[in-house]
C-alpha positions in Angstrom: 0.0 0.0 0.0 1.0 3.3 -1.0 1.3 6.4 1.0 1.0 9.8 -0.5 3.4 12.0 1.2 2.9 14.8 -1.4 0.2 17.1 -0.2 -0.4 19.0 -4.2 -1.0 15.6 -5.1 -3.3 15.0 -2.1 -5.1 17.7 -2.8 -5.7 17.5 -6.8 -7.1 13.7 -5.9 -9.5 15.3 -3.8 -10.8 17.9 -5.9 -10.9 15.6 -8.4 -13.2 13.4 -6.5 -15.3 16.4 -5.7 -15.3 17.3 -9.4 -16.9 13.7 -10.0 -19.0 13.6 -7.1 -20.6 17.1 -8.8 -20.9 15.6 -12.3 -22.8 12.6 -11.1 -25.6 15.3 -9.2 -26.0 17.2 -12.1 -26.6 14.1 -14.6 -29.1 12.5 -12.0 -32.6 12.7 -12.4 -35.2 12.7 -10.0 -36.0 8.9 -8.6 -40.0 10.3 -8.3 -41.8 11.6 -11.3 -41.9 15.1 -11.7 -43.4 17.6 -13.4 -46.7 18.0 -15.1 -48.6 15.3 -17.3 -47.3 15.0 -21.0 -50.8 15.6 -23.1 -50.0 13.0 -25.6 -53.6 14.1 -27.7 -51.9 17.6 -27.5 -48.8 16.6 -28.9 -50.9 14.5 -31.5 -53.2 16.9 -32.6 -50.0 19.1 -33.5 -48.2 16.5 -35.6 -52.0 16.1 -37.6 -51.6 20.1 -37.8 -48.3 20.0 -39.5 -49.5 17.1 -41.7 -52.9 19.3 -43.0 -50.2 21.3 -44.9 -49.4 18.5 -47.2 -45.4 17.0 -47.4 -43.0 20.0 -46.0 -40.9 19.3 -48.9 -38.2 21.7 -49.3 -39.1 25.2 -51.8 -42.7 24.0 -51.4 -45.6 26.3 -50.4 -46.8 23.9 -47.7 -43.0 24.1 -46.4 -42.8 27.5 -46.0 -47.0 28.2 -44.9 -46.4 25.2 -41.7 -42.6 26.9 -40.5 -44.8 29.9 -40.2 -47.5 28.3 -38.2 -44.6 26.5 -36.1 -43.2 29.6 -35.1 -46.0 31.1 -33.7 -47.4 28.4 -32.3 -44.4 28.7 -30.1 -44.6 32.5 -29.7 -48.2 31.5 -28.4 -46.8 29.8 -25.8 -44.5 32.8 -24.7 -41.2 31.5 -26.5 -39.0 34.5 -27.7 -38.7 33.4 -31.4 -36.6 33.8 -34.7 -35.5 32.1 -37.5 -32.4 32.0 -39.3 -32.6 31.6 -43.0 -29.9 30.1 -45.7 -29.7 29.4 -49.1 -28.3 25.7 -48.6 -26.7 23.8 -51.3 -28.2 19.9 -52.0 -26.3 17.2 -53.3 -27.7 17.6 -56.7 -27.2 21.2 -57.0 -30.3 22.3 -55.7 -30.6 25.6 -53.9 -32.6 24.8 -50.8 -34.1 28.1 -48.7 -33.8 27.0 -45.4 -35.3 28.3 -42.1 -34.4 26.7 -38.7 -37.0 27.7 -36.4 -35.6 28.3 -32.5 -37.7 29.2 -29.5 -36.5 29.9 -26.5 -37.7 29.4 -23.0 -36.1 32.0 -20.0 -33.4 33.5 -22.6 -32.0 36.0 -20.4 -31.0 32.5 -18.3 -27.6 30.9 -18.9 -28.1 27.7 -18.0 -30.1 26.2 -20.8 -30.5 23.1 -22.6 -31.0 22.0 -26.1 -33.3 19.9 -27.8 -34.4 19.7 -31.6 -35.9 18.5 -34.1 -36.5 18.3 -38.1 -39.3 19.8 -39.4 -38.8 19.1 -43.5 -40.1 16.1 -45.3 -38.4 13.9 -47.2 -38.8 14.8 -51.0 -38.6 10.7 -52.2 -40.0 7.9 -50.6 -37.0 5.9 -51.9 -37.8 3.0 -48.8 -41.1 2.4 -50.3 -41.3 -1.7 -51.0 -43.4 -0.1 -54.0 -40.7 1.4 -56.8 -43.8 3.1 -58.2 -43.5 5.5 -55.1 -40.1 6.0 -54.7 -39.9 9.7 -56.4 -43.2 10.7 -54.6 -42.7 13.0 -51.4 -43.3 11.4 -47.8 -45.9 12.8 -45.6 -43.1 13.0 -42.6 -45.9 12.4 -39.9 -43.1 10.2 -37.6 -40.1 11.1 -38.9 -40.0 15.6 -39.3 -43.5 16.4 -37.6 -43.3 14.2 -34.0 -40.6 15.8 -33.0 -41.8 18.9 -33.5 -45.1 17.9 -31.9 -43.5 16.7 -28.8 -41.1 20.0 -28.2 -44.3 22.3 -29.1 -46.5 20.3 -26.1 -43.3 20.2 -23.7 -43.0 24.3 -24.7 -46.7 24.6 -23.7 -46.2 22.9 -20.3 -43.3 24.9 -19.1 -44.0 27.0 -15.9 -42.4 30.2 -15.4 -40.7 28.8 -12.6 -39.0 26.6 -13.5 -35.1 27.7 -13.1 -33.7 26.8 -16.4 -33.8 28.1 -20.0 -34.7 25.5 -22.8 -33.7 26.3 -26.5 -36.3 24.5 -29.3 -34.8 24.2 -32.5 -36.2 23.1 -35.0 -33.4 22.5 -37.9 -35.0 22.3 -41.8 -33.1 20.5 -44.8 -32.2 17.1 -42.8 -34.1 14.9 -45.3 -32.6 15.9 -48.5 -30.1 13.2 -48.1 -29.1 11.0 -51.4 -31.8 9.2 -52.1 -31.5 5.0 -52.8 -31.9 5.3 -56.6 -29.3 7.9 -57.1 -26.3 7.1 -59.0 -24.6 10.2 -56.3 -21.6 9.1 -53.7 -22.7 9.2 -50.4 -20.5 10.8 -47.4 -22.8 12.0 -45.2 -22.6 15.0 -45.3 -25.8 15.8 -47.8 -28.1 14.9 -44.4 -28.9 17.7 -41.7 -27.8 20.8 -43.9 -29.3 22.7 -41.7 -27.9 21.5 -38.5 -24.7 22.1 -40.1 -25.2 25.1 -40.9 -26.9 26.1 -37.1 -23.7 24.9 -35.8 -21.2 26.8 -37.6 -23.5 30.0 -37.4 -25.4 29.3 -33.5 -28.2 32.1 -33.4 -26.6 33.8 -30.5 -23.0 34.4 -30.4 -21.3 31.8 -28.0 -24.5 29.9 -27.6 -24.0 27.6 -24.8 -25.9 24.6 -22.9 -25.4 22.0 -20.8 -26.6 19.0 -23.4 -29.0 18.6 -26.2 -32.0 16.2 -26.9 -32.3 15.6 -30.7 -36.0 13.9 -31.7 -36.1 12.3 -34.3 -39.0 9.5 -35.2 -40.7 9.2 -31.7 -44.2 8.6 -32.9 -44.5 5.5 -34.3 -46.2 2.8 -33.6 -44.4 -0.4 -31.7 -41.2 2.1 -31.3 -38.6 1.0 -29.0 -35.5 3.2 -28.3 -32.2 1.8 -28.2 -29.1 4.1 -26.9 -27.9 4.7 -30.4 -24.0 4.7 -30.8 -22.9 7.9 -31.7 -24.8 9.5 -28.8 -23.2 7.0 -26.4 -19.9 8.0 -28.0 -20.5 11.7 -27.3 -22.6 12.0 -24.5 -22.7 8.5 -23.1 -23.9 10.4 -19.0 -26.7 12.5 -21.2 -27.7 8.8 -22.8 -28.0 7.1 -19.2 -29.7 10.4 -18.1 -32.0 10.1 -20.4 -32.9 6.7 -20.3 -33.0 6.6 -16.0 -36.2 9.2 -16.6 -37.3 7.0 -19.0 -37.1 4.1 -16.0 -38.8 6.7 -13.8 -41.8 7.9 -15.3 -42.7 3.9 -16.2 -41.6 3.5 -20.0 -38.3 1.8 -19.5 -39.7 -1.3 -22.0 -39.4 1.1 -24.8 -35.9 2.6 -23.6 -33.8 -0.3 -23.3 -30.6 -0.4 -22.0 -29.2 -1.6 -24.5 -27.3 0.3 -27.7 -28.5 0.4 -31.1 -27.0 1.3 -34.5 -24.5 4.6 -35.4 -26.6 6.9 -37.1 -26.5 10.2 -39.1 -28.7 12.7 -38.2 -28.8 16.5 -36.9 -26.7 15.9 -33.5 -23.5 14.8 -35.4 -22.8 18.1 -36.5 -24.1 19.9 -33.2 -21.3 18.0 -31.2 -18.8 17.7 -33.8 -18.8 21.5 -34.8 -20.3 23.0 -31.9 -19.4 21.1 -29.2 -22.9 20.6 -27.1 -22.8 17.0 -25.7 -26.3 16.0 -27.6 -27.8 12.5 -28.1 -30.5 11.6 -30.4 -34.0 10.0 -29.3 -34.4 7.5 -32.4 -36.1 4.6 -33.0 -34.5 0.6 -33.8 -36.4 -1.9 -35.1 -34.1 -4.5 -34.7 -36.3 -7.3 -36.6 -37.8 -5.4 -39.3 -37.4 -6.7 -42.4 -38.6 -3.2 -44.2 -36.0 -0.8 -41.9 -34.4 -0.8 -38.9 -35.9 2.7 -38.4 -39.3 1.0 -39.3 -41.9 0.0 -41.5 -42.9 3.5 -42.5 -39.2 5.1 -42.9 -39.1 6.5 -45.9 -42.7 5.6 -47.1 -45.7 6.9 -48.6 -47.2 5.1 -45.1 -45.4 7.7 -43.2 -48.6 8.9 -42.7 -51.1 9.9 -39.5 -52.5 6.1 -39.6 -49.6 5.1 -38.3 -48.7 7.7 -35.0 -49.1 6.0 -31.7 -50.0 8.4 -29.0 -48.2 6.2 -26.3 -45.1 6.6 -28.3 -45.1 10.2 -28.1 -46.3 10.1 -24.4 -43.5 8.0 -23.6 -41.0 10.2 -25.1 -42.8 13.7 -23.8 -42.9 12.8 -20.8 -39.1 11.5 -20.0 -38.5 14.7 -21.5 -40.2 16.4 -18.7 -38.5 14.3 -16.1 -35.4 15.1 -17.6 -36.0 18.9 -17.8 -38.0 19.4 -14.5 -34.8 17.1 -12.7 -32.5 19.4 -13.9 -34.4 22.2 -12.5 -34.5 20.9 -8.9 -30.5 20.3 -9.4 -29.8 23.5 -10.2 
């Protein structure tokens, strides 16, 4: 047995220790639920609001007429909002005009957190087990206008006293990724334009928070969220945060603790290139011979018929626990 004699040394193990000890209190989450009630009909009604506009396809009128009615809808529920437009370059050349949406909850406070979604649709269901369909645009009611749907009801529920800010962002462009039948080399880097762009240009200079939440898919029927790897490799405490609220709150079945698949999406670029420690909420499918993101991924059947409000309840409401735990914390 050793004997440290060295009193600096003595001293940087214990401040060390108390450096850890603080970490592990601000990751927890409360053991009791907390919070308000998620209103999973809320949250639906929004993603069928989103949907009456038609596929948010990108340069489309019903794009640009439902980012309008997503940004006040969370003005109406006293967000300070803007947008930041870009013309955004596709991968076949296309000019894209781009708006991310962010609302922000408590701006004036510094210690916020992050969470976002897509709101575009994808331009080709190129998934489709129908070739017939695979230039026609997807209806994006899972995967673009849940996510939305669950930040807008989680904005509506926030109290003003609750201690923390909370930035909603809601990034457009994600979905214009090469498509199946194109003959174009895939990198990437043609997914979440506007993410990428968002986190070389934040809307505030030296934006800060503590972690992100991306949403991505968390309607659909018989989801099940694995701990997908990329998140794990970034923010692997914000993962097991995450999914303890999940435990909490009584939906640990459909946030297993176990990892799923490395994927692509909007929260690459936000830790990569703007360095917020930010997982993403996705669904895995593990036996689905269609996807492993599902039957509907990429489908005309990406449709309302196929939302499940227990899906979005489950994912609203470890949202809340995770939010309204951070609050106590603080």
């Amino acid at each position: 047995m050793k004997i440290f004699k060295n009193i600096a040394v003595i001293t940087l193990l214990l401040l060390s220790c108390g450096n850890l000890r603080k970490q592990a209190t601000e990751e927890s989450v409360s053991m009791q639920p907390i919070g308000p009630v998620f209103n999973a009909d809320s949250a639906y009604s929004y993603c069928e609001a989103q949907c009456a506009f038609g596929p948010r396809t990108m340069n489309s009128e019903a794009h640009e007429a439902c980012g309008k009615w997503i940004a006040e809808k969370f003005a109406s529920f006293g967000m300070a909002v803007s947008t930041q437009k870009a013309d955004l370059k596709g991968f076949d050349g296309t000019i894209l005009k781009s708006t991310n949406i962010i609302a922000s909850f408590k701006p004036e406070v510094t210690n916020r957190i992050l969470l976002c979604a897509h709101w575009d649709s994808r331009p080709w269901a190129d998934n489709d087990p129908d070739e017939a369909n695979h230039k026609k645009p997807v209806m994006a009611a899972n995967d673009g206008a849940s996510g939305v749907a669950v930040m807008l009801e989680v904005a509506r529920l926030l109290p003003d006293s609750l201690g923390i800010g909370v930035d909603f962002i809601c990034f457009d462009a994600e979905d214009w990724g090469i498509p199946q039948w194109s003959d174009a080399e895939e990198d990437g880097n043609s997914w979440a334009l506007g993410a990428q762009y968002w986190a070389a240009n934040p809307h505030q200079q030296d934006y800060k928070a503590n972690f992100g939440i991306l949403l991505d898919m968390v309607g659909g029927q018989g989801a099940t969220f694995y701990q997908e790897g990329m998140s794990v490799r970034y923010a692997r405490h914000i993962v097991e945060k995450v999914w303890r609220a999940a435990q909490v709150v009584g939906f640990g079945s459909m946030f297993p603790m176990q990892t799923g698949g490395n994927i692509t999406d909007d929260h690459i670029p936000v830790n990569q290139v703007a360095k917020i420690p930010t997982i993403d909420i996705i669904p895995h499918y593990p036996t689905c011979e269609q996807s492993t993101f599902g039957p509907t991924w990429h489908t005309v059947n990406d449709d309302m018929s196929h939302i499940d409000k227990n899906t979005l309840q489950a994912v609203g409401q470890t949202l809340i626990q995770v939010l309204f735990s951070s609050n106590e914390l603080k």
